[in-house]
C-alpha positions in Angstrom: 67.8 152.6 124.6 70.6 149.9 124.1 74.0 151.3 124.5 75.9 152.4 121.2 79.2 150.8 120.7 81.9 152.9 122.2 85.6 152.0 119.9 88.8 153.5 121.0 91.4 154.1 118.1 94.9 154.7 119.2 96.5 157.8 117.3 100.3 159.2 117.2 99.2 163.3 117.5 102.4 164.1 115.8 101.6 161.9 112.9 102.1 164.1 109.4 98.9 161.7 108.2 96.7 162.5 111.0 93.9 163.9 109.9 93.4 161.9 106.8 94.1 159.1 108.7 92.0 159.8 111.5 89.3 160.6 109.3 88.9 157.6 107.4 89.4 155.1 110.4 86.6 157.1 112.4 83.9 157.6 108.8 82.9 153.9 108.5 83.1 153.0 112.4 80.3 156.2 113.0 78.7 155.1 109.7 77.9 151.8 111.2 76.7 153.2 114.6 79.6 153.4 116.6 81.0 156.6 118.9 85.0 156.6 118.3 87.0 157.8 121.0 90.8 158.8 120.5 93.4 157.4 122.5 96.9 159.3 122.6 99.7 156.9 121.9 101.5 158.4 125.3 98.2 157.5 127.3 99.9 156.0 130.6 99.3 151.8 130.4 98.0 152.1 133.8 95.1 153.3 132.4 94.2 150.5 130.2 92.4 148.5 132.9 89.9 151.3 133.4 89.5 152.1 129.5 88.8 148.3 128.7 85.8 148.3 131.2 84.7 151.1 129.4 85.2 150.4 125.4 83.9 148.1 123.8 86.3 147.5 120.9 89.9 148.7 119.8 91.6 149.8 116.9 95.6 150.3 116.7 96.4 152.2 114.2 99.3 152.2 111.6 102.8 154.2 112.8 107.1 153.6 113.5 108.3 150.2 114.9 107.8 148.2 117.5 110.8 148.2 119.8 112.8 144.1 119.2 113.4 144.1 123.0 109.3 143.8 123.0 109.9 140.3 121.6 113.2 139.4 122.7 115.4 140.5 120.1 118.6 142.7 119.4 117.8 146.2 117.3 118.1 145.8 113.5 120.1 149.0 112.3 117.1 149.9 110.0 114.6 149.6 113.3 112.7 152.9 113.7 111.2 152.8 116.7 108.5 155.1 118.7 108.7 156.7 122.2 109.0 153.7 124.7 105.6 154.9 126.3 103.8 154.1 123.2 104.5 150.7 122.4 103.7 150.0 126.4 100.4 152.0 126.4 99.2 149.8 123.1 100.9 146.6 123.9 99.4 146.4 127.8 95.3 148.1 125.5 95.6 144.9 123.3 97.1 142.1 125.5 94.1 142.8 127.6 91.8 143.2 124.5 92.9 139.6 123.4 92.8 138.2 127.3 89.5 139.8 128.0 87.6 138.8 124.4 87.3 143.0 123.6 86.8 142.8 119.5 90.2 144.5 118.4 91.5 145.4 114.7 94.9 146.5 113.8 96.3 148.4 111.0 99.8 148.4 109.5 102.0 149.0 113.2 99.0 148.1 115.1 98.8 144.6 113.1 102.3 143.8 114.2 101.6 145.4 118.0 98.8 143.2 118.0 101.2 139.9 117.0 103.9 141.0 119.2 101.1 141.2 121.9 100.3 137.9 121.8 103.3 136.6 122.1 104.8 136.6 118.2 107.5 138.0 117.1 108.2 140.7 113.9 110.3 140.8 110.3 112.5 143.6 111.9 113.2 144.9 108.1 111.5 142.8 105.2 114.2 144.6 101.9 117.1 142.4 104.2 115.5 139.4 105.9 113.6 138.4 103.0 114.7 136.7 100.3 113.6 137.9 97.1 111.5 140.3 98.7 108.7 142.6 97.2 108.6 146.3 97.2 106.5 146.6 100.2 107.9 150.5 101.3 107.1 153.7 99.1 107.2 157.0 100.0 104.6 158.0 102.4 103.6 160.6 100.4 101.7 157.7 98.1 100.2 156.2 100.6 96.8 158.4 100.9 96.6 158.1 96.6 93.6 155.7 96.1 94.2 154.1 92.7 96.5 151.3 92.2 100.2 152.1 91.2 103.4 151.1 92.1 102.2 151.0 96.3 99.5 148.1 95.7 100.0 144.4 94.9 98.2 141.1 95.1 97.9 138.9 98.3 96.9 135.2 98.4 94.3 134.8 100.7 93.6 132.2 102.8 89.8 130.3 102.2 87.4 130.2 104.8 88.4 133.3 106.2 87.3 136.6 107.5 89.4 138.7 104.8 88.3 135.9 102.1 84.4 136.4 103.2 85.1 140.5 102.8 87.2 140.0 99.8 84.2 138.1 97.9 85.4 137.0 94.3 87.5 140.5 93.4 90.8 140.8 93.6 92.6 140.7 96.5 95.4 143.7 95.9 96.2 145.9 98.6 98.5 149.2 99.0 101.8 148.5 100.8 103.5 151.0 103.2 105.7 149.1 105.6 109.6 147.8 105.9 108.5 145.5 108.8 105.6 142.5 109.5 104.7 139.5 111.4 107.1 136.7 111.6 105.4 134.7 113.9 102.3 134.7 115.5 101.5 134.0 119.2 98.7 132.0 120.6 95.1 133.5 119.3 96.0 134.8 115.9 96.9 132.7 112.8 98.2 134.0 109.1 95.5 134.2 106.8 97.3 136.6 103.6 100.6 136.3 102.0 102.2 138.1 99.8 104.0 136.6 96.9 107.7 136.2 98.5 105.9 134.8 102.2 105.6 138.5 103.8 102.0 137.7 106.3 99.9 140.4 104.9 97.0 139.7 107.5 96.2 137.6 110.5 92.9 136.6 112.4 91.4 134.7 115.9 89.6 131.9 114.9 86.4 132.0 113.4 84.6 131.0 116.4 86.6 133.3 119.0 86.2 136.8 119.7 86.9 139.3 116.6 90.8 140.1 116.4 92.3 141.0 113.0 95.6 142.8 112.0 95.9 144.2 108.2 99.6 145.3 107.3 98.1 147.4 104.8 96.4 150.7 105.1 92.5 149.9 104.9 92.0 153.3 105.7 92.6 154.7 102.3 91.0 151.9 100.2 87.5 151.5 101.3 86.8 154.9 99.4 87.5 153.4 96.4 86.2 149.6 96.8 83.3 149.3 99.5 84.9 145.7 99.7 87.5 147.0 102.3 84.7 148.9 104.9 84.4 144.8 105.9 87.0 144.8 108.5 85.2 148.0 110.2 82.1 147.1 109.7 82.3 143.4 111.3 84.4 145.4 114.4 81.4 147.2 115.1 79.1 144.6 114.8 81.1 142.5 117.2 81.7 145.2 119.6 77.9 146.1 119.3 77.3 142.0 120.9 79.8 143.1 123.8 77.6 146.7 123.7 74.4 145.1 124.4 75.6 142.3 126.4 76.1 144.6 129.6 
């Protein structure tokens, strides 16, 4: 019997959004064949060499800041970050995802862990660096709600890409929980979303390297209401099903 895809999703136990959260990142990854195992953000990051042998894709999930010093830059005063041993338990899982071609996805914090783990660097706090800025933070509280309201807004979407392929001809308007994003991208990943005042909504690997993708939004609570979004979770499987079967 071929192996079933094993996925590690990296989870904050203190989170006040955990269990919906957890729920609807692990739903569509078992839907599509997968077994999902949790990883504690305070997992020690000498332990990533041993679970990278054994998974055979990644997602980060969403959570506080990155801490600047991660990419070489003074604390803004609106910078909330996490405990010091997360960021270096999911920085050290997804550099070596992105060295060692392990299919990865990241979602809101995990989007920007992934950029700042290859080498790119973050908006510390989008309502001050960004000119003319969009609302992109709401209360947290909104965040779960599925229907569009003042938490969603459109992204332009760059053509050829994953996202456009899962997008389709619908509209591309996403929720928005976050006071940070990516500034800059490092070597593998590349901007492929927008929002209207320049915020990058989404980055990607090339089409012909291995699957990496980091969502600023919250996927997590719209593929309920548009099957449009299970795309990002679906193609993760599929591509850590290859590295499955390839063993």
């Amino acid at each position: 019997m071929a192996r079933r895809p094993r996925i590690g999703i990296t989870l904050e136990l203190d989170d006040p959004l955990l269990l919906p959260v957890e729920r609807n990142l692990r739903e569509p990854l078992v839907q599509e064949g997968a077994i999902v195992i949790a990883l504690p953000r305070d997992t020690p990051p000498d332990a990533v060499p041993d679970l990278i042998a054994d998974l055979d894709g990644v997602l980060v999930s969403g959570g506080e800041d990155v801490d600047p010093a991660h990419y070489g830059e003074e604390r803004h005063p609106k910078v909330n970050t996490v405990p010091p041993a997360h960021d270096a338990f999911e920085l050290a899982l997804s550099k070596a995802a992105l060295e060692q071609g392990v299919p990865i996805l990241g979602i809101c914090r995990g989007s920007q862990v992934l950029a700042v783990a290859d080498g790119g660097a973050l908006v510390q706090d989008v309502p001050s660096q960004v000119d003319d800025a969009h609302t992109h933070m709401v209360d947290w509280k909104t965040l779960a709600e599925a229907e569009p309201g003042e938490h969603w807004h459109p992204v332009e979407v760059e053509p050829g890409s994953r996202l456009a392929g899962w997008i389709g001809d619908g509209e591309p308007l996403i929720n928005s929980f976050h006071h940070q994003a990516v500034a800059r991208t490092g070597a593998r990943l590349r901007p492929v979303a927008r929002a209207a005042d320049g915020v990058i909504e989404a980055t990607e690997s090339a089409p012909d390297a291995p699957y990496a993708v980091g969502l600023q939004w919250h996927n997590e609570f719209m593929w309920r209401r548009d099957s449009r979004w299970l795309g990002p979770f679906v193609d993760l499987v599929a591509a850590a099903r290859i590295r499955a079967e390839s063993r």
